[in-house]
C-alpha positions as CSV (number, residue, x, y, z in Angstrom):
1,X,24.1,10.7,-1.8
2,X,21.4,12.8,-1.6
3,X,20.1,11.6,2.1
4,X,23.5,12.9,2.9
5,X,23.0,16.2,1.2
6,X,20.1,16.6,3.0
7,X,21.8,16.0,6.2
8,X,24.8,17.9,5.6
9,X,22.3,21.1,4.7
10,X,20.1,20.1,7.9
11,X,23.5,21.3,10.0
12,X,24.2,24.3,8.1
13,X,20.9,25.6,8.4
14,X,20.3,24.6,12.2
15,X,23.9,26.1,12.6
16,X,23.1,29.4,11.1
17,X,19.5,29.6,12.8
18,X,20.6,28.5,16.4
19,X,23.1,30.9,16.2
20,X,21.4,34.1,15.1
21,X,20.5,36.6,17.5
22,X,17.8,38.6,15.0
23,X,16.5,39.3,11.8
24,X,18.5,40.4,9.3
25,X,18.1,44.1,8.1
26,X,18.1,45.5,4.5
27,X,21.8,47.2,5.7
28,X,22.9,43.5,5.7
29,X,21.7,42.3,2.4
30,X,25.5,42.9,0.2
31,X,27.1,41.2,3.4
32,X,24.9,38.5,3.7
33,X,24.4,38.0,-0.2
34,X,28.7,37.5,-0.2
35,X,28.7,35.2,2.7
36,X,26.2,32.7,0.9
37,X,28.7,32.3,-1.7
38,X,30.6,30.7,0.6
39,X,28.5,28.8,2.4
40,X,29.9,25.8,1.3
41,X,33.6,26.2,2.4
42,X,32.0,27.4,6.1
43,X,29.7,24.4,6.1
44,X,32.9,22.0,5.3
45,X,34.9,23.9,8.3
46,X,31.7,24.1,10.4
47,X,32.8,22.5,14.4
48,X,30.1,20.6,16.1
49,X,28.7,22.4,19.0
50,X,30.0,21.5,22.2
51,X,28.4,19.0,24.4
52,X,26.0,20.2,27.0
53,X,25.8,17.0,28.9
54,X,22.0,16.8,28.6
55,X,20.4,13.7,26.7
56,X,16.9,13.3,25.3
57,X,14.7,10.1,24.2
58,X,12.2,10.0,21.7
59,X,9.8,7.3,20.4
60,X,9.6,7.4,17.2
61,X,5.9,5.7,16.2
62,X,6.0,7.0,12.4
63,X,7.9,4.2,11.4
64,X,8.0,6.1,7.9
65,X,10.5,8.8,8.3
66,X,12.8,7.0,10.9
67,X,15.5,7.4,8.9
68,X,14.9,11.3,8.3
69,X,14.6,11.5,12.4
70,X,17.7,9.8,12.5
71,X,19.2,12.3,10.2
72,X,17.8,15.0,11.9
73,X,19.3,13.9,15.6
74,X,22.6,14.0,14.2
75,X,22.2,17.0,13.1
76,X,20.5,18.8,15.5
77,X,22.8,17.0,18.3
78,X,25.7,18.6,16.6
79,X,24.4,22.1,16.2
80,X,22.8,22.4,19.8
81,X,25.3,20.1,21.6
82,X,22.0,18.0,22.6
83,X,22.2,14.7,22.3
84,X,19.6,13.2,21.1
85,X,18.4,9.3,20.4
86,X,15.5,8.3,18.3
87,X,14.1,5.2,18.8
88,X,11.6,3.4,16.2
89,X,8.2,1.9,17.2
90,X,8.2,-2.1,17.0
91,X,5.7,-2.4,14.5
92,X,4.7,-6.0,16.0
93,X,2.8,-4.7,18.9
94,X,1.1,-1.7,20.0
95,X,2.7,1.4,20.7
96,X,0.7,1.7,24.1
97,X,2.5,-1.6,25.4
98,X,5.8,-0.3,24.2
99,X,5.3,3.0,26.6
100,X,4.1,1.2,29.1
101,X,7.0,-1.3,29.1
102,X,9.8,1.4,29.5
103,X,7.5,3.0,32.3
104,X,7.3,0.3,34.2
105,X,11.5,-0.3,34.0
106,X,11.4,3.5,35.5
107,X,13.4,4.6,31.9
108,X,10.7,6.4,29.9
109,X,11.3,7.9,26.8
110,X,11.6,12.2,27.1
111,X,9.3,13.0,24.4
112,X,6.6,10.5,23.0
113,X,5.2,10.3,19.8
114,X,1.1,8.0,20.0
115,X,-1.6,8.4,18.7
116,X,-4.6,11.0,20.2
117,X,-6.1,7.9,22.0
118,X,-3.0,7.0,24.3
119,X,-2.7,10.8,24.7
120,X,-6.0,10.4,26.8
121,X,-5.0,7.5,28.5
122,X,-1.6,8.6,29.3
123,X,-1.9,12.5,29.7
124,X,-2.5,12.7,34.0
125,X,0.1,10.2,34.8
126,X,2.3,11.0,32.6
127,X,2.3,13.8,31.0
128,X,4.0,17.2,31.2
129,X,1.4,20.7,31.0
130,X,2.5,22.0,28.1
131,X,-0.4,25.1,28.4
132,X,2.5,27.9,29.0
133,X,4.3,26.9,25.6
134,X,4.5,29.8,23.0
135,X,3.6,27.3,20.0
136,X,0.1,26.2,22.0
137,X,-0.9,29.2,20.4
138,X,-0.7,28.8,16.6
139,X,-2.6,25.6,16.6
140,X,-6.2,24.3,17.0
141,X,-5.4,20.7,17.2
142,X,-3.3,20.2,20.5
143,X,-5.1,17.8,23.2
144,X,-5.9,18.7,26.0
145,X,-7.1,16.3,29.2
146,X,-8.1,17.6,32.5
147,X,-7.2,20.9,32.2
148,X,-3.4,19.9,31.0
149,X,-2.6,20.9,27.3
150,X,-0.7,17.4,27.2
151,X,-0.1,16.6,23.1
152,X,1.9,18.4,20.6
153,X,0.3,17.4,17.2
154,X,3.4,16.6,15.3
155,X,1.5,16.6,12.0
156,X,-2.2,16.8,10.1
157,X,-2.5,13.8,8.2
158,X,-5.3,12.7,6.3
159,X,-6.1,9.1,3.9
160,X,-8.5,7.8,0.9
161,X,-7.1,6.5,-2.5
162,X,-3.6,7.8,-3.8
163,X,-4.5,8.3,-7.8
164,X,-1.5,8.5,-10.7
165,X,-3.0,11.1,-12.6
166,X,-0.2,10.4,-15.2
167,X,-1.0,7.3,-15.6
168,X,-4.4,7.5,-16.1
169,X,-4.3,10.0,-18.5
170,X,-1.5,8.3,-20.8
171,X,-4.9,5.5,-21.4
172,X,-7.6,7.4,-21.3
173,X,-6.2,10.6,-23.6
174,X,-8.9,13.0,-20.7
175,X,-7.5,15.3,-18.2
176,X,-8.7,13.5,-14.5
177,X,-10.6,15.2,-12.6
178,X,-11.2,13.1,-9.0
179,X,-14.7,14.6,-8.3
180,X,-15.6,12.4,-11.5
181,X,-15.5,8.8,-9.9
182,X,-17.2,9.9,-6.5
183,X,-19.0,7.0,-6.9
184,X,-18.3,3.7,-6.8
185,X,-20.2,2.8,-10.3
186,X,-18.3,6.1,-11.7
187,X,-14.7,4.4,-10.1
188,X,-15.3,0.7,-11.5
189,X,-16.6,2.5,-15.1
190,X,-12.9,4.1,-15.0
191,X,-10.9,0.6,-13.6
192,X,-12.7,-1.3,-17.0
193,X,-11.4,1.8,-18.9
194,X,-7.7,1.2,-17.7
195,X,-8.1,-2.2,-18.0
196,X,-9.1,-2.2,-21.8
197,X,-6.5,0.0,-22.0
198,X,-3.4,-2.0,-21.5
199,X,-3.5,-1.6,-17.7
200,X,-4.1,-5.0,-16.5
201,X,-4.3,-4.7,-12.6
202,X,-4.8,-0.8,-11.6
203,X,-5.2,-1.0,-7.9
204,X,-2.7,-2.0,-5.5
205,X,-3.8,-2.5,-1.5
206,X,-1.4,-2.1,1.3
207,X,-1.5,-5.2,3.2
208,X,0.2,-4.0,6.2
209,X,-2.4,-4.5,9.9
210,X,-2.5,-0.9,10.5
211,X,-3.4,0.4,6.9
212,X,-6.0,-2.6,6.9
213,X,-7.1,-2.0,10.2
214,X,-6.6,1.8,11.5
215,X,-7.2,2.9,8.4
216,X,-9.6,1.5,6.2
217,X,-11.8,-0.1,8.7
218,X,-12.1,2.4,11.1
219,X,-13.6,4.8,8.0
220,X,-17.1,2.6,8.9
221,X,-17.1,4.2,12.5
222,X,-15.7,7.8,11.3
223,X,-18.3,8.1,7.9
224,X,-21.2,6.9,10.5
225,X,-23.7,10.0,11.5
226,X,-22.6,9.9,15.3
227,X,-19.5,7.6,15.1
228,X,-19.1,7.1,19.1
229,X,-22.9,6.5,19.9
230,X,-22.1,3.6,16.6
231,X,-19.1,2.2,18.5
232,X,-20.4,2.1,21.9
233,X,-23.2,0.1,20.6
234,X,-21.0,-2.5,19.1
235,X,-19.4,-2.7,22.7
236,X,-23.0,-2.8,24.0
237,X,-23.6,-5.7,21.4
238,X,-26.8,-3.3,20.3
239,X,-25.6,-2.6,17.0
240,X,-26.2,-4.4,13.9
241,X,-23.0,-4.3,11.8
242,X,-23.7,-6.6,8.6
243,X,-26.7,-4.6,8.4
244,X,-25.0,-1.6,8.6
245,X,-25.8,1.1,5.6
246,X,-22.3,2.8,5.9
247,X,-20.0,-0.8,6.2
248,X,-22.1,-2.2,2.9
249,X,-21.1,0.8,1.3
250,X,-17.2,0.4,2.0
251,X,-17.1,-2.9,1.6
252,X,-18.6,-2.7,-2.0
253,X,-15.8,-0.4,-2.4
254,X,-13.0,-2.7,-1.1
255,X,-14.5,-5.4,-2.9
256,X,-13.9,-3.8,-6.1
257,X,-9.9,-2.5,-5.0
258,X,-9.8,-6.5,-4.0
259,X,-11.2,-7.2,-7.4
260,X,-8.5,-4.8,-9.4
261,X,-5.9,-5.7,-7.3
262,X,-2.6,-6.3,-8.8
263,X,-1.6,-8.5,-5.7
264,X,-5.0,-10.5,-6.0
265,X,-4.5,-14.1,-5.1
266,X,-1.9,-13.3,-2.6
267,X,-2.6,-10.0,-1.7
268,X,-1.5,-10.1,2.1
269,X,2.0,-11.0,1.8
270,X,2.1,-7.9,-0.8
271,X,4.8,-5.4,-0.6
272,X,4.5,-2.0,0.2
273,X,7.6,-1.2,-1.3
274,X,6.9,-2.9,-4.6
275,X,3.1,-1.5,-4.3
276,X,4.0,1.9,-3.7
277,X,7.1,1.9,-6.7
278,X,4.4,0.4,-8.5
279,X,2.0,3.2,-8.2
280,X,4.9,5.8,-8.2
281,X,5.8,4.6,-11.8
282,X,2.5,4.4,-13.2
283,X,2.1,0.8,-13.2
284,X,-0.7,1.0,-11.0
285,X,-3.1,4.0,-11.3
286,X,-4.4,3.8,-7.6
287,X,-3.6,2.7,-3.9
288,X,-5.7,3.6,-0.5
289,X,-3.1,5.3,1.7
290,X,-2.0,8.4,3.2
291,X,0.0,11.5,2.4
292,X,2.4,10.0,5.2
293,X,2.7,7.1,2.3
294,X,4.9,9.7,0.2
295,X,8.1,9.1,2.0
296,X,8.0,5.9,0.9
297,X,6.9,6.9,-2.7
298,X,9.5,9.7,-3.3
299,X,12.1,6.9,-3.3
300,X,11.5,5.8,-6.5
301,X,10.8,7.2,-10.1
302,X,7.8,8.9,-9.3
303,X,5.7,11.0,-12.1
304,X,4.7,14.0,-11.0
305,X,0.5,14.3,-11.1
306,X,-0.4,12.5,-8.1
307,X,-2.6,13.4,-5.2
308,X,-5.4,11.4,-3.1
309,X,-9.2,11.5,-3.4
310,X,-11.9,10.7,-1.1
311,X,-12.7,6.8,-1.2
312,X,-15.1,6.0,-3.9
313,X,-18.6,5.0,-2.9
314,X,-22.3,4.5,-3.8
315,X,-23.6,6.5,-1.1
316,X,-26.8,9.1,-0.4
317,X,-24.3,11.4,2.4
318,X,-21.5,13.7,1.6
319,X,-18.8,11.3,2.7
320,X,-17.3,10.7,-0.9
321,X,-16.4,14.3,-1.2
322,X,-14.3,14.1,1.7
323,X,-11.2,12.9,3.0
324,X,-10.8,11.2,6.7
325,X,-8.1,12.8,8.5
326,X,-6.9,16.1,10.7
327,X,-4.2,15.8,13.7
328,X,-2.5,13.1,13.3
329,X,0.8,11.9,15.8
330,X,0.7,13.5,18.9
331,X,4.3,14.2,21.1
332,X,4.1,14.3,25.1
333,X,6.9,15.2,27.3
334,X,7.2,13.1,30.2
335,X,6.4,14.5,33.3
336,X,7.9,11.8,35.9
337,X,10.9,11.9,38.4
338,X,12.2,9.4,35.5
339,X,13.1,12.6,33.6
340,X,15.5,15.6,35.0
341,X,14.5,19.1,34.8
342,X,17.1,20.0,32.6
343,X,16.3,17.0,29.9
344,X,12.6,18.4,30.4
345,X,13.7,21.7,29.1
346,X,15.8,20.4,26.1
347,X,12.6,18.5,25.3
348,X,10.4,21.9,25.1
349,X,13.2,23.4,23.3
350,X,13.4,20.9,20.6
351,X,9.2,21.3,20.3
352,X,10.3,24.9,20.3
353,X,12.8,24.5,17.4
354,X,10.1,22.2,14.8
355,X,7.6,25.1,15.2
356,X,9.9,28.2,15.1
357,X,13.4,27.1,13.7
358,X,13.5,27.1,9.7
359,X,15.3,24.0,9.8
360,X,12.4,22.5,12.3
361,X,9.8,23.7,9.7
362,X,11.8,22.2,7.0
363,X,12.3,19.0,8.4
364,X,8.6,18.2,9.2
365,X,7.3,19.6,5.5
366,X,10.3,19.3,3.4
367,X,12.4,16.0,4.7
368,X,9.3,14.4,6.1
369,X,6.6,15.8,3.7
370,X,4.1,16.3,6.7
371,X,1.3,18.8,6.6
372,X,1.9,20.8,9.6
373,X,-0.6,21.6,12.1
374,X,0.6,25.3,13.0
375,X,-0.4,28.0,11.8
376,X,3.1,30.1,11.3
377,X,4.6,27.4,9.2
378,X,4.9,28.0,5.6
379,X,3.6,24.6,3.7
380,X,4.4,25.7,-0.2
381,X,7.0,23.4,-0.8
382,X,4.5,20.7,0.2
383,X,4.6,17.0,-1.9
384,X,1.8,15.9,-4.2
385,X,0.0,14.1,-1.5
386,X,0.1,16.8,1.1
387,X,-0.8,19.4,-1.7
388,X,-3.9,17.3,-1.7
389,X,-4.8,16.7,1.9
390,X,-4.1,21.0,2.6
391,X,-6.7,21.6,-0.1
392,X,-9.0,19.5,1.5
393,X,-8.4,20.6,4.9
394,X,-8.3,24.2,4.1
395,X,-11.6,23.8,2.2
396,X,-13.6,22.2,5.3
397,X,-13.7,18.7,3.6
398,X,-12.3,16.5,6.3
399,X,-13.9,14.1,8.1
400,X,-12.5,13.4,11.5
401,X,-10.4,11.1,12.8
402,X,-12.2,8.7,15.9
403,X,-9.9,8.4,18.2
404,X,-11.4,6.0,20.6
405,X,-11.5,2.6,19.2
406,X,-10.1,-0.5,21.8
407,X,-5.9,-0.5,21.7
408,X,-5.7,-3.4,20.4
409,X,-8.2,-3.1,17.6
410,X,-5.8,-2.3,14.9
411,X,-4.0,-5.9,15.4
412,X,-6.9,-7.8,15.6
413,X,-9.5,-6.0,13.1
414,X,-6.5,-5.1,11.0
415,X,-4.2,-8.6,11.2
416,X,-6.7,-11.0,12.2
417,X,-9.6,-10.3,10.1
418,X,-9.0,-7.4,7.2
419,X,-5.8,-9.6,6.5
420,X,-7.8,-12.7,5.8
421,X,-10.9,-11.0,4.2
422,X,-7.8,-9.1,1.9
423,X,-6.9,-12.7,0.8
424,X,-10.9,-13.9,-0.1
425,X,-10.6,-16.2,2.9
426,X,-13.8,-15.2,4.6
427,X,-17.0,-13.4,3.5
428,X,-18.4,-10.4,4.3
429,X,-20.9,-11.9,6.6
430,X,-18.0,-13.4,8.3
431,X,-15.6,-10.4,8.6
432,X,-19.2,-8.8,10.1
433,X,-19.3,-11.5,12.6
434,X,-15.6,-11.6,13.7
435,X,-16.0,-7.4,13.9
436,X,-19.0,-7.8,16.2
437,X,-17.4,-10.7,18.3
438,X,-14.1,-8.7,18.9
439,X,-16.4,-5.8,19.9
440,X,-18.2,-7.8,22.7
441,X,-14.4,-8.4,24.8
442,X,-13.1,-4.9,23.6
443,X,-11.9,-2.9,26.1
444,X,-13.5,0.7,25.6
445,X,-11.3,3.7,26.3
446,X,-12.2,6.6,28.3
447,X,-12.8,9.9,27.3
């Protein structure tokens, strides 16, 4: 009932917006004051708009809030007479191939959602210059290759370890403050705490390749002092991973999440509904994630003091004051003979409408419970999670995302080794050995 709510509001509001020539003046206000009282009669007698006979595709690779882009097609579709189809990412291979597949069978999606890497890779072939867009100017964190402003950053997202605030107060009777377990020995201090306390298993671990492996992983390249120079030498074979000052330091920290871990024991075949219901009701008191992780929380019977911290660690930098994150999702339009001029246009209109429609705006912060990376959007009805990762962001405490590692070394570091390392079925000498092998047949990507 209330994804349909949502939905149903979605439409009036596009409805009202779409169709509104200017801003409403102060000699308006009784007028407009009595029509909102009967806003829900006109929503109920409210005509879909009529078809244009224009179709766009989009890819959809924030598997998250497909349901909420479905919701928002429907409604859009029936307020601009656009129709348009979202497709979800298969989550079993890599987005690249995906593109690539529907390329090469000449029926590419319109608009694509990847990540900043395939933005690179894919921008001059395929790609349409998005430089003369009005919205290219109320953001810092749109790509551009060659010249070509070619991605739309859909979102600034940002990860490290989800606390329950509630939850940790209900044992420990103290007000939490995050900055007080920066450190790993401060963290563990706190985990024996909750444990003592009645709390038997406090951490849960998403098991899932790309939280495993795009995620937590790649934090030993992005925390490093230069993290490309650090990558390219592990596709060199020049750089000394197990030895590594930066990966001990994580992997003391994932050692003690494995060690708290309410899934221990079986942890990859864990649940990331159950583990995020499970933090969302206090049953755990932390989970490394994302503030994309909330649309999944928010389904359940959430408490209300939650946010994310920077990942705990035992460390001599700054990186434990910080979270990893900043644009996050990137959209291109496609710029082949695939795609007609006119489905081009709807595709810049729809970028158009989530930057400067209300209903856009509310769709990506409100419905989707992004942070949004422009400027002119107004982010105060932000989630818990988001809350967190603006605060960061706005305070300079971000480190960035690295957005060059191999395609494929999400599945492989993420499913093939994180996976098994999750479930204590190789050491850390060995994980090192597998990272460092994969490295040596990695295939680097340009930039």
């Amino acid at each position: 009932m209330k994804k349909k709510m949502v939905s149903l509001m979605m439409v009036a509001a596009m409805a009202l917006s779409l169709t509104a020539c200017g801003s409403t003046s102060s000699s308006d206000a009784d007028s407009s004051s009595e029509a909102a009282e009967s806003t829900d009669e006109a929503d109920a007698d409210a005509e879909p708009a009529e078809s244009t006979g224009v179709s766009i595709t989009i890819l959809n690779s924030k598997t998250e809030i497909q349901t909420q882009f479905e919701e928002m097609a429907e409604a859009y579709t029936a307020s601009t007479g656009v129709e348009v189809e979202v497709y979800n990412a298969d989550t079993d291979t890599t987005v690249a191939s995906q593109v690539a597949t529907r390329y090469a069978s000449n029926d590419p999606y319109t608009i694509t959602m990847v990540d900043a890497k395939d933005i690179y890779s894919l921008a001059d072939d395929y790609a349409y210059d998005l430089s003369s867009e009005e919205w290219a100017a109320n953001t810092d964190l749109s790509i551009t290759v060659n010249d070509k402003l070619a991605g739309f950053p859909f979102c600034v997202e940002a990860r490290g370890v989800i606390y329950n605030a509630d939850a940790i107060e209900a044992i420990t009777g103290e007000t939490f403050d995050p900055s007080s377990v920066a450190t790993l020995d401060d963290f563990q201090a706190l985990l024996d705490t909750l444990v003592a306390g009645g709390m038997e298993q406090p951490v849960g671990i998403l098991s899932e390749y790309w939280s495993l492996g795009a995620h937590y992983f790649s934090e030993v390249y992005e925390q490093q002092a230069d993290p490309d120079a650090f990558v390219n030498g592990l596709l060199a074979g020049t750089e000394d991973l197990e030895g590594n000052e930066k990966f001990n330091e994580l992997m003391d920290t994932f050692d003690t999440l494995i060690a708290y871990n309410y899934a221990k024991g079986s942890a990859s075949n864990a649940d990331r509904e159950e583990t995020s219901m499970k933090l969302a009701q206090g049953d755990i008191a932390f989970m490394f994630g994302g503030n994309w992780d909330w649309s999944v929380i928010n389904q359940y019977d959430y408490t209300e003091n939650m946010g994310i911290m920077p990942v705990p660690e035992n460390t001599s930098d700054d990186t434990n004051t910080k979270l990893v994150g900043g644009g996050s999702k990137y959209m291109f339009v496609d710029s082949s003979d695939n795609t007609t001029d006119e489905e081009r246009q709807a595709a810049l209109d729809f970028l158009n409408w989530l930057v400067f429609d209300e209903a856009g705006n509310s769709f990506l912060t409100v419905d989707c419970a992004l942070v949004p990376a422009f400027s002119n959007i107004d982010a105060s009805a932000l989630d818990p999670l988001s809350a967190s990762v603006k605060s960061y962001a706005d305070a300079g405490a971000l480190i960035a995302n690295y957005n060059y590692l191999p395609d494929d070394h999400m599945t492989v570091v993420g499913q093939e080794i994180m996976q098994k390392y999750l479930d204590e079925a190789m050491t850390r000498s060995e994980l090192a050995t597998a990272v460092t092998e994969y490295f040596k047949t990695a295939t680097p990507i340009e930039h």
